[in-house]
C-alpha positions, 0 to 999 in steps of 0.5 A: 409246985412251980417257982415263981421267979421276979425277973425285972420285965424289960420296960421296968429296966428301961425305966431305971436307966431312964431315971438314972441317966435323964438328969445328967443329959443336959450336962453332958450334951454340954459337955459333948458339943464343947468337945466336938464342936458342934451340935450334930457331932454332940448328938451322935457322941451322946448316942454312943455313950448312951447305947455304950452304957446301956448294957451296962445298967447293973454296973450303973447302980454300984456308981457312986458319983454318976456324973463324973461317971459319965463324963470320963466315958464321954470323953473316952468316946470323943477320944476314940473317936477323934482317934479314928477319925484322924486314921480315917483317909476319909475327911469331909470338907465341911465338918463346922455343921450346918450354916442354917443350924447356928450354935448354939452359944449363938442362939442364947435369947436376947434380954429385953431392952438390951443394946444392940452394940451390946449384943452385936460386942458380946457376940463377937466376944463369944465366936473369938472364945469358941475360936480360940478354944477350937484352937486348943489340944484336946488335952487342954480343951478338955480340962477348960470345958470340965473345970471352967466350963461344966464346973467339975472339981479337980477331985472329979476331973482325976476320975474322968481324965484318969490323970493325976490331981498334979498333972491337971493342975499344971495342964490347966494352968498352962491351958488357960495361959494358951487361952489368953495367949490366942484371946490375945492374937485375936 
């Protein structure tokens, strides 16, 4: 008498990671463009992490919290990489992306009737905000994009950092006064 063994067929795990992930890739090409800075760096730091947790779909089912998940394994990556990036003796010139590509921040749609003082004072506004979270450390730009930006809690942020709830606190404190401080020098 043959076993009739129910495998999973491929396609059919393909489709269960696709449904588990699909809802968090917004949010964490955000997350990944705030830490690199730019669209084609994001796109690449999301590829990683999608190939990296690709194989690690069974472990994806037992996650509670998925999106703080991902987060901390996006951010590990971005560090890791940053880390290699900076042993690499190759260093590119233009690393800012494409001048055709603007960012994206920048391409957010006009409403109608809006002034265009407004607009031209409102864009300003934001490339001296990315300017000056471009300045920070990453530790502090890290915490700003997660808690101010993204919205996580700090409860969330512990898991993603691995740092303690104290240690975020003070690093977020004292990221938002570096923030004032160089939105004051502007």
């Amino acid at each position: 008498m043959a076993r009739i063994f129910n495998f999973p067929s491929k396609r059919a795990e393909q489709v269960h990671f696709e449904r588990l992930v699909r809802p968090h890739l917004e949010s964490l090409y955000r997350l990944a463009f705030r830490f690199t800075g730019n669209a084609a760096d994001a796109e690449d730091l999301l590829q990683d992490l999608l190939i990296k947790i690709y194989p690690r779909r069974e472990e994806l089912k037992q996650v509670d919290k998925l999106r703080p998940w991902l987060a901390r394994v996006l951010y590990n990556l971005f560090i890791d990489t940053q880390r290699r990036r900076n042993r690499s003796p190759i260093h590119l010139a233009d690393q800012t992306g494409d001048e055709d590509d603007p960012d994206p921040v920048d391409r957010l749609a006009a409403e109608e009737g809006t002034n265009p003082e407004v607009e031209t004072r409102r864009d300003g506004d934001l490339r001296q905000l990315q300017a000056a979270l471009d300045r920070l450390s990453e530790d502090h730009r890290a915490v700003i994009m997660l808690h101010d930006v993204e919205g996580y809690t700090l409860e969330e942020m512990t898991e993603i950092l691995e740092c303690p709830i104290g240690t975020l606190k003070s690093r977020l404190h004292r990221a938002r006064a570096r923030m004032r401080q160089l939105l004051e020098q502007a």
